[in-house]
LUMLO-918555 format. One line per 3 residues: number of its first residue (from 1); their letters; for each residue x, y, z of N, C-alpha, C. Coordinates in Angstrom, 1 decimal, padded with zeros to 4 digits, always signed. Layout:
NUM> A> X,Y,Z,X,Y,Z,X,Y,Z | ...
//
This chain:
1> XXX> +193.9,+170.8,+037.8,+192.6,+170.3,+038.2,+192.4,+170.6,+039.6 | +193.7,+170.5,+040.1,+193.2,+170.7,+041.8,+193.2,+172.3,+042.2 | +193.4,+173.1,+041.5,+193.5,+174.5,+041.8,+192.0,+174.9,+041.4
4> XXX> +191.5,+174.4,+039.8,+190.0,+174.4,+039.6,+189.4,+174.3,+040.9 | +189.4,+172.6,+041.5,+188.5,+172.7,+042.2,+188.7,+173.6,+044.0 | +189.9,+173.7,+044.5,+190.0,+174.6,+045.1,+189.4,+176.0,+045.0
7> XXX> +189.8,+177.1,+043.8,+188.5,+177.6,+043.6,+187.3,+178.0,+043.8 | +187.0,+176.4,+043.2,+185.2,+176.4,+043.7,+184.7,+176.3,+045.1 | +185.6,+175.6,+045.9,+185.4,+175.5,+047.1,+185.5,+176.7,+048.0
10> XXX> +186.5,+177.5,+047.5,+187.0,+178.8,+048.0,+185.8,+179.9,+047.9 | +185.5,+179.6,+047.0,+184.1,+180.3,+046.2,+183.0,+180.1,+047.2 | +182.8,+178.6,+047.3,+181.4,+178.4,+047.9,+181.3,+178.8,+049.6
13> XXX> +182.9,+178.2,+049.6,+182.6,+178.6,+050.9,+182.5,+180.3,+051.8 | +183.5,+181.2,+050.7,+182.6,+182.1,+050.9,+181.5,+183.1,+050.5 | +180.2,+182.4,+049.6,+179.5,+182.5,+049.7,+178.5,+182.3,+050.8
16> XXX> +179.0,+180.7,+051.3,+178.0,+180.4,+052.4,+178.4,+181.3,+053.7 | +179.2,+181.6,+054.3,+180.1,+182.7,+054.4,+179.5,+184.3,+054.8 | +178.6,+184.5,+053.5,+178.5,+185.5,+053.8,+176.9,+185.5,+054.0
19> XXX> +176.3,+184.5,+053.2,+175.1,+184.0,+053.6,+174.7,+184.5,+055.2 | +175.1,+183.4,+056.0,+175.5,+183.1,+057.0,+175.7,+184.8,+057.8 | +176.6,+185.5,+057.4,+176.3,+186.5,+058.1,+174.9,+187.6,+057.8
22> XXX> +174.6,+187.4,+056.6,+173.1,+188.4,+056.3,+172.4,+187.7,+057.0 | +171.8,+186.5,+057.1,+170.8,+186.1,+057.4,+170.9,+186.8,+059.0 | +172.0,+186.3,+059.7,+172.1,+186.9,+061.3,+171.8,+188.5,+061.6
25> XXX> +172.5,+188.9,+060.2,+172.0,+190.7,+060.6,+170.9,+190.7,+060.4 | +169.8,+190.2,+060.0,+168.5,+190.4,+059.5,+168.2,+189.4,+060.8 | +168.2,+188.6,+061.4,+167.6,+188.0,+062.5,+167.8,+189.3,+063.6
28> XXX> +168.9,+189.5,+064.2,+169.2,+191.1,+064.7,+168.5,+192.0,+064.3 | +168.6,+192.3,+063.0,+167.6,+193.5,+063.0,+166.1,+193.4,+064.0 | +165.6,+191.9,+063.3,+163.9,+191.6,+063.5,+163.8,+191.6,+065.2
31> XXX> +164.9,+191.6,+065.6,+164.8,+190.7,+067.3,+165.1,+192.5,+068.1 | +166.1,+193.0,+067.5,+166.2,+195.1,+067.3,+164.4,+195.5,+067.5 | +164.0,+195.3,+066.5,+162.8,+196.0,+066.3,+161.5,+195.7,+066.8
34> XXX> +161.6,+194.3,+067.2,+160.6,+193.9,+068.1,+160.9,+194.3,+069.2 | +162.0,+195.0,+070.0,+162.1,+195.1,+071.1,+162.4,+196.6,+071.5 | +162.2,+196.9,+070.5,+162.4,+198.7,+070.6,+160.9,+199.3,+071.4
37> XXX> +160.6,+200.7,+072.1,+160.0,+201.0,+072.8,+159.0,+201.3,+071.9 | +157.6,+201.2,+072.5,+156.0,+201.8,+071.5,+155.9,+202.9,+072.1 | +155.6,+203.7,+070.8,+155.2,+205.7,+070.9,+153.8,+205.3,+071.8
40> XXX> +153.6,+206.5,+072.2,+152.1,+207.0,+072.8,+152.0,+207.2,+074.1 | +152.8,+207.0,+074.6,+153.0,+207.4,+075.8,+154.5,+206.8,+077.0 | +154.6,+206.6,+078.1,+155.5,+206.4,+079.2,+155.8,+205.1,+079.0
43> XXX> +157.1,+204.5,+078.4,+157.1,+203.1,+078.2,+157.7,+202.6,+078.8 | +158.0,+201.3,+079.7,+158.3,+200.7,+080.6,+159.3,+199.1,+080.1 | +160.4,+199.3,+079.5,+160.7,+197.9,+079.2,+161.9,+196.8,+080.0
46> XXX> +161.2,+196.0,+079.9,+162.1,+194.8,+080.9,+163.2,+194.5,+080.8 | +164.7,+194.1,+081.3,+165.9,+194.2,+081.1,+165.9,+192.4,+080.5 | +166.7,+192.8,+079.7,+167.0,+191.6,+078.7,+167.5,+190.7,+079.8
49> XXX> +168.1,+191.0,+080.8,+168.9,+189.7,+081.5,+167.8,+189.0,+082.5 | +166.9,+189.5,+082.5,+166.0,+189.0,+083.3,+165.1,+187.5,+082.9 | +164.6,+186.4,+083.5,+163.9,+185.3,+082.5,+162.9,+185.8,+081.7
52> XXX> +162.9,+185.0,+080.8,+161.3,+185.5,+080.1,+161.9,+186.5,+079.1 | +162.5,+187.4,+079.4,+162.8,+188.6,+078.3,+163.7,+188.3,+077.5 | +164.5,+187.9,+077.3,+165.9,+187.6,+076.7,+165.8,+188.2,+075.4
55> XXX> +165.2,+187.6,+074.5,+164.8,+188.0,+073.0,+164.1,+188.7,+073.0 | +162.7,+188.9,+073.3,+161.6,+189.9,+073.1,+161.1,+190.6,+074.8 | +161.8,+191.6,+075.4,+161.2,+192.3,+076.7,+160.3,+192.6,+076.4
58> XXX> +158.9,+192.5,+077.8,+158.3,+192.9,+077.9,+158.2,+194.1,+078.2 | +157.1,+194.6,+077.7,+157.1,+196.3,+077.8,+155.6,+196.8,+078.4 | +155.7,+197.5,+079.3,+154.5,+198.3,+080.0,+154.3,+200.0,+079.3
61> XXX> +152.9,+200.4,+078.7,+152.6,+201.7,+078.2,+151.6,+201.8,+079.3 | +151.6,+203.0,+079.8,+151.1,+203.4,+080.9,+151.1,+205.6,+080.2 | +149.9,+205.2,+079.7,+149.0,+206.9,+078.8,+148.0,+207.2,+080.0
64> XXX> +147.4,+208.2,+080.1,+146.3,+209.0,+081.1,+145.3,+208.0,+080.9 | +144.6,+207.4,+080.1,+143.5,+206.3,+080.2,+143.5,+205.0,+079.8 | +144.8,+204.4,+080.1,+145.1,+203.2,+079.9,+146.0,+202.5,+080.4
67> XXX> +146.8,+201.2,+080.8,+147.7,+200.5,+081.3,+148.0,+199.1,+079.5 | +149.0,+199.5,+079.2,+148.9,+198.1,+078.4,+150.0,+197.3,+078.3 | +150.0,+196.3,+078.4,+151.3,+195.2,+078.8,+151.7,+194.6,+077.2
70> XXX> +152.5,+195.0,+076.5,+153.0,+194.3,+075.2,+154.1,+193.4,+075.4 | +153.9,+192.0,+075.2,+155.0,+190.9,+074.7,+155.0,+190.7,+073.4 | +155.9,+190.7,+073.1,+156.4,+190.7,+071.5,+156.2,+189.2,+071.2
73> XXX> +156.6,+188.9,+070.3,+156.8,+187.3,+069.8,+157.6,+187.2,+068.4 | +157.9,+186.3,+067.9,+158.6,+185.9,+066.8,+157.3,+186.4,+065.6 | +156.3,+186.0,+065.4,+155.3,+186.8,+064.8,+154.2,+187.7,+065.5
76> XXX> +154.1,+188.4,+065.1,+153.3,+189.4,+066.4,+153.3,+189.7,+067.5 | +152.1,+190.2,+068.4,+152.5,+190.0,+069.8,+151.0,+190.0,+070.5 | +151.6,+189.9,+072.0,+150.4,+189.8,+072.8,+150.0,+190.9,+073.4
79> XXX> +148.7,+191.3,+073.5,+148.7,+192.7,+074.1,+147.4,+193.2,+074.8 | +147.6,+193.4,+076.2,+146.6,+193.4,+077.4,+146.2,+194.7,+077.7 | +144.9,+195.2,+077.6,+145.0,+196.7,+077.8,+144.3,+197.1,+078.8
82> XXX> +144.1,+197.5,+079.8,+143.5,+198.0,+080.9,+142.8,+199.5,+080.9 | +142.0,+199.7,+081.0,+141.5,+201.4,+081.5,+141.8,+201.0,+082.8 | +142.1,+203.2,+082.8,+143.0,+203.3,+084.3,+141.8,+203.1,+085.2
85> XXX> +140.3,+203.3,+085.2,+139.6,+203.5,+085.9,+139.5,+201.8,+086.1 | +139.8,+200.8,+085.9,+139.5,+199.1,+086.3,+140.9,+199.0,+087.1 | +141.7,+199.6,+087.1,+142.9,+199.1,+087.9,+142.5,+198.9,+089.6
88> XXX> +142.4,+198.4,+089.9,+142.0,+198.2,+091.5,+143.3,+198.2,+092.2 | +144.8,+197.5,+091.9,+145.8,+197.8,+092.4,+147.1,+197.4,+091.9 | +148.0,+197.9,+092.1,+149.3,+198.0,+091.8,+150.3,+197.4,+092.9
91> XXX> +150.8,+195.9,+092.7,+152.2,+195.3,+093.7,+153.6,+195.3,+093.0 | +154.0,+196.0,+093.7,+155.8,+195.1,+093.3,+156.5,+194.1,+094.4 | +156.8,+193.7,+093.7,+157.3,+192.6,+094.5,+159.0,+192.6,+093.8
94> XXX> +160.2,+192.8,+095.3,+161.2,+193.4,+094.7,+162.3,+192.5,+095.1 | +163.2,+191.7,+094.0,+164.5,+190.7,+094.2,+165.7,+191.0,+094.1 | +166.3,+190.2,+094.2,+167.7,+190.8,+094.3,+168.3,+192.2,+093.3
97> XXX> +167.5,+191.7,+092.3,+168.4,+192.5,+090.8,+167.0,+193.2,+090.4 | +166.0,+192.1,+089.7,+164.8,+193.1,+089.5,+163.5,+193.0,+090.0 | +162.3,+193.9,+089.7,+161.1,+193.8,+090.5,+160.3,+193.2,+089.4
100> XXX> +159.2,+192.5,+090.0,+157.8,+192.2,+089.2,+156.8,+193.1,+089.8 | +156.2,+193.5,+088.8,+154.9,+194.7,+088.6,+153.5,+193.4,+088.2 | +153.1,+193.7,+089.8,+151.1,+192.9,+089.0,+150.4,+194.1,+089.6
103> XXX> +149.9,+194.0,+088.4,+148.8,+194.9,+087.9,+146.9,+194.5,+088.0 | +146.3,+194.8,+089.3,+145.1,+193.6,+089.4,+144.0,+194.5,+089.0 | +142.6,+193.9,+088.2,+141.7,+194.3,+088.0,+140.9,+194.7,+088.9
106> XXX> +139.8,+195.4,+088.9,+138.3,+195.7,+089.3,+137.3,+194.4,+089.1 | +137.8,+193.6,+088.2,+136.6,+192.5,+087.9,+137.7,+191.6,+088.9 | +138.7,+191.4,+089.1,+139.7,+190.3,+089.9,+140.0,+189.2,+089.0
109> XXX> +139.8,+189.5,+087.4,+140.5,+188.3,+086.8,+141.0,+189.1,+085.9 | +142.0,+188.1,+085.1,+143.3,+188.5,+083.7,+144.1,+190.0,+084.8 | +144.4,+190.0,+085.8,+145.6,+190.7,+086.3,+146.8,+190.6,+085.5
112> XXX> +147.3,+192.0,+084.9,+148.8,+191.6,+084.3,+150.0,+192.1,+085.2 | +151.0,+190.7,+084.5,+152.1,+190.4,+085.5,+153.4,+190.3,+084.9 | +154.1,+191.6,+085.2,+155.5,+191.2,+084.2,+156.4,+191.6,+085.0
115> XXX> +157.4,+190.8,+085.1,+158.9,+190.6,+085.7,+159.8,+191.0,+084.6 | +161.2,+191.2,+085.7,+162.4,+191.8,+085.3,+162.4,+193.4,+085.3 | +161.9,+194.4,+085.8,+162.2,+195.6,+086.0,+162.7,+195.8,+086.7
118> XXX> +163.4,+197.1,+086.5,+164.6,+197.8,+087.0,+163.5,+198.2,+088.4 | +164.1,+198.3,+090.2,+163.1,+199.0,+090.9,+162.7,+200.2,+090.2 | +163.3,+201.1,+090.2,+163.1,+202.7,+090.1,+161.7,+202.6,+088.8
121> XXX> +162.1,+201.7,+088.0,+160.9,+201.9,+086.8,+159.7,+201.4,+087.5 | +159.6,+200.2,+088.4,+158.6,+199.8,+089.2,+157.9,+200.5,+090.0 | +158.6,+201.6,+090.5,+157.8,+202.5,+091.9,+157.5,+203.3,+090.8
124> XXX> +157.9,+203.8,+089.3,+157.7,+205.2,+088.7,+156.3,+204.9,+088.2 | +156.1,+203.3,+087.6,+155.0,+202.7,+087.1,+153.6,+203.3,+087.9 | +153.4,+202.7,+089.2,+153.0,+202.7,+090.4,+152.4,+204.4,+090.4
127> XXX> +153.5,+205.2,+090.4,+153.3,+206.4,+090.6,+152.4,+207.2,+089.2 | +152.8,+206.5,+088.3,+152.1,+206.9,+087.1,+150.5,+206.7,+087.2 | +150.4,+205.4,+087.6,+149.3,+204.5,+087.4,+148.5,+205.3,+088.6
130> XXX> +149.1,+205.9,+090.0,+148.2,+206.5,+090.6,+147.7,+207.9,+090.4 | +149.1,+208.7,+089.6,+148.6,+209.8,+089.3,+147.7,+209.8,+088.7 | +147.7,+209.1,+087.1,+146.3,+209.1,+086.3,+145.3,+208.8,+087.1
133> XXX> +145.0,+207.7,+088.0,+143.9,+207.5,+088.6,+143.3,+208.9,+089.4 | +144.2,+209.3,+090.2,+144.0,+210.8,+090.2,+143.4,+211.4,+089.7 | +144.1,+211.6,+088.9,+143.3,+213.1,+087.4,+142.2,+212.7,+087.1
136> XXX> +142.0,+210.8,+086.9,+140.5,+210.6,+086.2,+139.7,+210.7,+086.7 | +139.8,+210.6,+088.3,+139.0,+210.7,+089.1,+138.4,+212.4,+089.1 | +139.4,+213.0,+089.7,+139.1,+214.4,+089.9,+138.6,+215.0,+088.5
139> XXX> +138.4,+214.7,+087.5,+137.9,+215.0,+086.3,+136.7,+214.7,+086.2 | +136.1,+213.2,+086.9,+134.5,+213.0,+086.6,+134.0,+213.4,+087.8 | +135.0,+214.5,+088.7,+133.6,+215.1,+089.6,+133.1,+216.3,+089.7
//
């Protein structure tokens, strides 16, 4: 009787067991793929060790006519999109370990502001964001 129920127990518990580890590779996976880079152009993503990022980095797309700031979320995400020609200016502001990139409008409100970048990605941003302005410019004259 007592080996029966041993057994069962042996049984259950490693089923729960393995439960327990699918469910986590499928949490991994979803937390993987939300945080993987978006196609379309020059992508900019925040270092996991930084606040704010841990689970879902924020990520900067920076294409010839546009700036867009994606934060991911547990369902969906948030997502701010700028034309390059409203960008009025570009700060970094630089800490010990990483920089914050704000990004200010031509109207002077919804400026986007994301922390934890590596410097080097912060000045490349900057440089991106002036080159395009550049080109757009020299193109509508």
């Amino acid at each position: 009787m007592e080996s029966a129920t041993a057994a069962v127990t042996s049984n259950w518990m490693i089923a729960a067991a393995a439960a327990v580890v699918l469910i986590t590779a499928l949490v991994l996976w979803y937390v993987w793929r939300k945080g993987r880079s978006q196609p379309g152009g020059t992508t900019f993503r925040a270092s996991r060790l930084s606040a704010g990022n841990r689970v879902f980095p924020t990520q900067v797309l920076i294409t010839p006519s546009s700036v867009v700031h994606l934060r991911p979320q547990w369902i969906g995400k948030l997502e701010h999109s700028i034309h390059i020609a409203h960008i009025a200016s570009v700060r970094i502001e630089t800490n010990l370990l990483f920089s914050d990139v704000y990004i200010e409008t031509t109207g002077g409100t919804s400026a986007v502001s994301c922390s934890g970048h590596h410097k080097g990605d912060a000045v490349r941003m900057k440089q991106l964001i002036e080159q395009y302005q550049t080109d757009y410019y020299k193109k509508s004259l």
